[in-house]
Z-matrix of the N, CA and C atoms (Angstrom, degrees):
N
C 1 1.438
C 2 1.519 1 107.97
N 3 1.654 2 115.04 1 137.89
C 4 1.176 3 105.80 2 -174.28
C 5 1.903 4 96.83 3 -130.78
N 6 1.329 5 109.52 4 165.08
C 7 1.578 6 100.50 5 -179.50
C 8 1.562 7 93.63 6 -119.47
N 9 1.530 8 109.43 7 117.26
C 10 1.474 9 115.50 8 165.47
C 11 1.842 10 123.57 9 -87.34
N 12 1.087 11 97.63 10 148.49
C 13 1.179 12 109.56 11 -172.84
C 14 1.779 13 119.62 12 -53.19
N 15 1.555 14 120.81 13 3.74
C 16 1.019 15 107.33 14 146.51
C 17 1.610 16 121.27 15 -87.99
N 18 0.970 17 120.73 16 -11.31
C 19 1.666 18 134.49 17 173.19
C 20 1.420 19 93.63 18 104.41
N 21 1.269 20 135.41 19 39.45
C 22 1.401 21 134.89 20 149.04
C 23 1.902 22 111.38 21 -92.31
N 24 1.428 23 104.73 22 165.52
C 25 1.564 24 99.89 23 172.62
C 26 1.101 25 83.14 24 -121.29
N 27 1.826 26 100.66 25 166.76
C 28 1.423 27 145.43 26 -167.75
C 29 1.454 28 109.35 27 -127.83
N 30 1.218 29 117.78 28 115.05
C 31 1.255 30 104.96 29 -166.11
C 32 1.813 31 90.92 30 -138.26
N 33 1.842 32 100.52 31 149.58
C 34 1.458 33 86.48 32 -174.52
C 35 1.603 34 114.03 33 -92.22
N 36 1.221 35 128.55 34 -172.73
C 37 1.571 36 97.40 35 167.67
C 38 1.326 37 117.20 36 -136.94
N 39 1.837 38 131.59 37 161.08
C 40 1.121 39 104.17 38 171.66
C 41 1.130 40 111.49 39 -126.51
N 42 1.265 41 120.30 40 17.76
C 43 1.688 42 130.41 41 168.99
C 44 1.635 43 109.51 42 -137.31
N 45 1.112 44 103.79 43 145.27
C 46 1.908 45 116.27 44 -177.89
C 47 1.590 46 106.89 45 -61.45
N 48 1.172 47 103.59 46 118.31
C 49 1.121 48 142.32 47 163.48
C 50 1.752 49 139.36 48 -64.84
N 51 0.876 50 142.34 49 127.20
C 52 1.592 51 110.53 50 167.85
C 53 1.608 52 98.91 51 -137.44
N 54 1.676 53 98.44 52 157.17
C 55 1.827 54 103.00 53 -176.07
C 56 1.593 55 97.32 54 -35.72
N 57 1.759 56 90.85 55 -178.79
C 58 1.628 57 98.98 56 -178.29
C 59 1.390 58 133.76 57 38.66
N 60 1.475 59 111.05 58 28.97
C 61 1.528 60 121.49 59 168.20
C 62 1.003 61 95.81 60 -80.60
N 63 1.797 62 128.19 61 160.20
C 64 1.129 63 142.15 62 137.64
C 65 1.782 64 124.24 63 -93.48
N 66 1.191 65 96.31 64 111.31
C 67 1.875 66 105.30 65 177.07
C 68 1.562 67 101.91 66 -78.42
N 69 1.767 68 116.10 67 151.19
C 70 1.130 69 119.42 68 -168.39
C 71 0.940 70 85.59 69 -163.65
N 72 2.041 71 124.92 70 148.44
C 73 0.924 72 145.30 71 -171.58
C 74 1.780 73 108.96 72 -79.95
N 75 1.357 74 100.21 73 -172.19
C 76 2.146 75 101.81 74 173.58
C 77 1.374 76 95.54 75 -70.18
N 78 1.141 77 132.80 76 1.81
C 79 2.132 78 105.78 77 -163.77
C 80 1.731 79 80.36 78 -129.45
N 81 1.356 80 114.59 79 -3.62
C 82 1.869 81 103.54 80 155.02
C 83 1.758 82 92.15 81 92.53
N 84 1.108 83 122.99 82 18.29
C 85 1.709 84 131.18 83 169.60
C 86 1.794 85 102.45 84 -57.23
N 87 1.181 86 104.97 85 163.29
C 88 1.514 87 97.21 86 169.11
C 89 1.792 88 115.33 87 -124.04
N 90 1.552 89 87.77 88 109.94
C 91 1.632 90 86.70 89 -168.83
C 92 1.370 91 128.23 90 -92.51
N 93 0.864 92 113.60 91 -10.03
C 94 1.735 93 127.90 92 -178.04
C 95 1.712 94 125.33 93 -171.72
N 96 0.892 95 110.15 94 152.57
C 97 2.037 96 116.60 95 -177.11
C 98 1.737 97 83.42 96 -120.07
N 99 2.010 98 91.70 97 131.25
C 100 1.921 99 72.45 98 156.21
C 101 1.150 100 78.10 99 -123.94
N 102 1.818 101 64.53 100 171.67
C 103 1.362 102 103.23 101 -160.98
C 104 2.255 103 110.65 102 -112.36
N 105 1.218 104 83.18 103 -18.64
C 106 2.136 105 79.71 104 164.26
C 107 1.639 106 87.18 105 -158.02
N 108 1.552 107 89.65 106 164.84
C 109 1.735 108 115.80 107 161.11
C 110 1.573 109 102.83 108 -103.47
N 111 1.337 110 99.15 109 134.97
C 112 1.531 111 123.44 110 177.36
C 113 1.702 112 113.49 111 -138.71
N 114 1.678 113 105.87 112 141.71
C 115 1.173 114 100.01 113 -179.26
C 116 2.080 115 115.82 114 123.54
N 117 1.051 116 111.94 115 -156.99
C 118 1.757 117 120.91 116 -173.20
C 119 1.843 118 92.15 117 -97.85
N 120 1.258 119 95.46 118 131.24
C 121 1.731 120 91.65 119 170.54
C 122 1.656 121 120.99 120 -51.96
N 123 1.606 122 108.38 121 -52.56
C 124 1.476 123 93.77 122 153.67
C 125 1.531 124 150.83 123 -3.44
N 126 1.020 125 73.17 124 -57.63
C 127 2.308 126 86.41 125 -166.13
C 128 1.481 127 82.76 126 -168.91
N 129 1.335 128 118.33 127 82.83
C 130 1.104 129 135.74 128 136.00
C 131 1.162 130 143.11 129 -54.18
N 132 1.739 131 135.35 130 127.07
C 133 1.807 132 111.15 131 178.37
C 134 1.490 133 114.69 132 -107.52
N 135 1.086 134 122.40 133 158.57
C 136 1.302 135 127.95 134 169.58
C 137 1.412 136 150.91 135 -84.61
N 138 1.438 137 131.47 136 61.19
C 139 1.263 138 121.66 137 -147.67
C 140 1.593 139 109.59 138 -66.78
N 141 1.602 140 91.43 139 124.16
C 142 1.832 141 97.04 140 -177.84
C 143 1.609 142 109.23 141 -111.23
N 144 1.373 143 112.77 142 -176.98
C 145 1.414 144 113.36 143 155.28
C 146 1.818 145 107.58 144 -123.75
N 147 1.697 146 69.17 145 163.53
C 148 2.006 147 78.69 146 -176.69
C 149 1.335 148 119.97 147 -73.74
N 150 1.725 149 128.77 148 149.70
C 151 0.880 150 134.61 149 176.28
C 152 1.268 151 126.37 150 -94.99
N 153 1.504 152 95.89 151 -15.36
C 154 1.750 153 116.19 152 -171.70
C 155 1.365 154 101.50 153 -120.08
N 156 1.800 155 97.20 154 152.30
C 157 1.637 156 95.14 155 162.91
C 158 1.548 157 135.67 156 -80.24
N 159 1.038 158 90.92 157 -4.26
C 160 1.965 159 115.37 158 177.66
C 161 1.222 160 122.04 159 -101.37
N 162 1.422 161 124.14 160 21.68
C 163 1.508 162 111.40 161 -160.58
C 164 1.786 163 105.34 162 -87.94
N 165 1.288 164 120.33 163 13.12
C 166 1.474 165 93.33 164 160.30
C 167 1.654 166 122.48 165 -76.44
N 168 1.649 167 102.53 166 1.76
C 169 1.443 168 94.87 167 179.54
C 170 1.718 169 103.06 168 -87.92
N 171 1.475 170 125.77 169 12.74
C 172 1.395 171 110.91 170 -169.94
C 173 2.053 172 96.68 171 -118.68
N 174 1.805 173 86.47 172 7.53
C 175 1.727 174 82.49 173 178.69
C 176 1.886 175 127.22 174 -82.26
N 177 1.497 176 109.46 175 121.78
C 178 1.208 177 103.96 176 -162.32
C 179 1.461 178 113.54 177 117.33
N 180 1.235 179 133.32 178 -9.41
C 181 1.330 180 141.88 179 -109.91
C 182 1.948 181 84.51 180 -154.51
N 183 1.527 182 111.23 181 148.55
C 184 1.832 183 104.33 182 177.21
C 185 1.678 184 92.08 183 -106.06
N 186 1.653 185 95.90 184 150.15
C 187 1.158 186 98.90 185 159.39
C 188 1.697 187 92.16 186 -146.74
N 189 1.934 188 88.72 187 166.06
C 190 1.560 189 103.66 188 -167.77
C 191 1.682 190 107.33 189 -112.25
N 192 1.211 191 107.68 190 165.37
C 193 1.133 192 108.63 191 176.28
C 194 1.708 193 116.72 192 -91.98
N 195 1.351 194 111.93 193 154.98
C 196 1.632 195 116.13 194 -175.74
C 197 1.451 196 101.50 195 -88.80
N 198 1.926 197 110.27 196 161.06
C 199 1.512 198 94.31 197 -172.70
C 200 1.511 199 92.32 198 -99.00
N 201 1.120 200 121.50 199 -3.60
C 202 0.951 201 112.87 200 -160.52
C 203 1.756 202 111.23 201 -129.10
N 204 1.056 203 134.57 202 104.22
C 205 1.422 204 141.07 203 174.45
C 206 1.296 205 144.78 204 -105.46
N 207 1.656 206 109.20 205 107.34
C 208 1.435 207 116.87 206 -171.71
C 209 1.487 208 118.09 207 -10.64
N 210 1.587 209 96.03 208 -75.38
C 211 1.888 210 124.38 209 177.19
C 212 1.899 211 110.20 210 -33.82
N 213 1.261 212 112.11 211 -43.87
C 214 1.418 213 121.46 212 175.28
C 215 1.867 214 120.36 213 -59.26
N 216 1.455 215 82.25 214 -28.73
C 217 2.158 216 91.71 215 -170.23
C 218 1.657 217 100.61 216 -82.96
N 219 1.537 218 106.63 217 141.54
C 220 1.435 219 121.22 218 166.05
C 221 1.543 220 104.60 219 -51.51
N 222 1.167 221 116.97 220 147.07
C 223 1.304 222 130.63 221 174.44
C 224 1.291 223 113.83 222 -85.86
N 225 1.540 224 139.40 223 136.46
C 226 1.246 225 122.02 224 169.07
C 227 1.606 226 124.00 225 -110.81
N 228 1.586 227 125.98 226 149.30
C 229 0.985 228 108.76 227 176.72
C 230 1.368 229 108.99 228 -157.05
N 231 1.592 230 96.45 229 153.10
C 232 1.522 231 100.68 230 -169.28
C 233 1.610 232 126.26 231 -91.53
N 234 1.224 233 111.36 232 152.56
C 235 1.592 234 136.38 233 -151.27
C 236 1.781 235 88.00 234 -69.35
N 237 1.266 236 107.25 235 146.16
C 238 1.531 237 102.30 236 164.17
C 239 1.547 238 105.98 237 -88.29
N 240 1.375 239 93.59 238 167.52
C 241 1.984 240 95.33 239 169.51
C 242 1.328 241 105.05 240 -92.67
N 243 1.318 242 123.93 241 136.13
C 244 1.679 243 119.41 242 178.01
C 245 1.617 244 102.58 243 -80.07
């Protein structure tokens, strides 16, 4: 993980990805959503944004992806009464 000078991270990857993942550290923290894939289809990286206010302590550092993501689920909402 790297922190670029717009205050997004760069992270490289080694499994497929898609926008609106959430990355999370070993103790399951939530460290970043990316937000595009950039790079060689191969070994692609991910530019995300941070989730935390501290994340230069997670730079250098692996994080995994969740299988499961809020951002991904239909939203639900309820009907008014006429």
């Amino acid at each position: 993980m790297h922190l670029a000078g717009s205050g997004r991270v760069i992270i490289q990857l080694s499994n497929k990805l898609v926008e609106g993942q959430i990355l999370c550290d070993e103790k399951g923290t939530r460290v970043a959503k990316v937000m595009e894939l950039i790079g060689p289809v191969r070994r692609p990286f991910a530019s995300a944004t941070p989730l935390t206010n501290n994340i230069k302590k997670y730079i250098g550092k692996s994080v995994f992806a969740t299988e499961y993501s809020p951002d991904n689920s239909k939203k639900k909402f309820r009907r008014r009464r006429k």
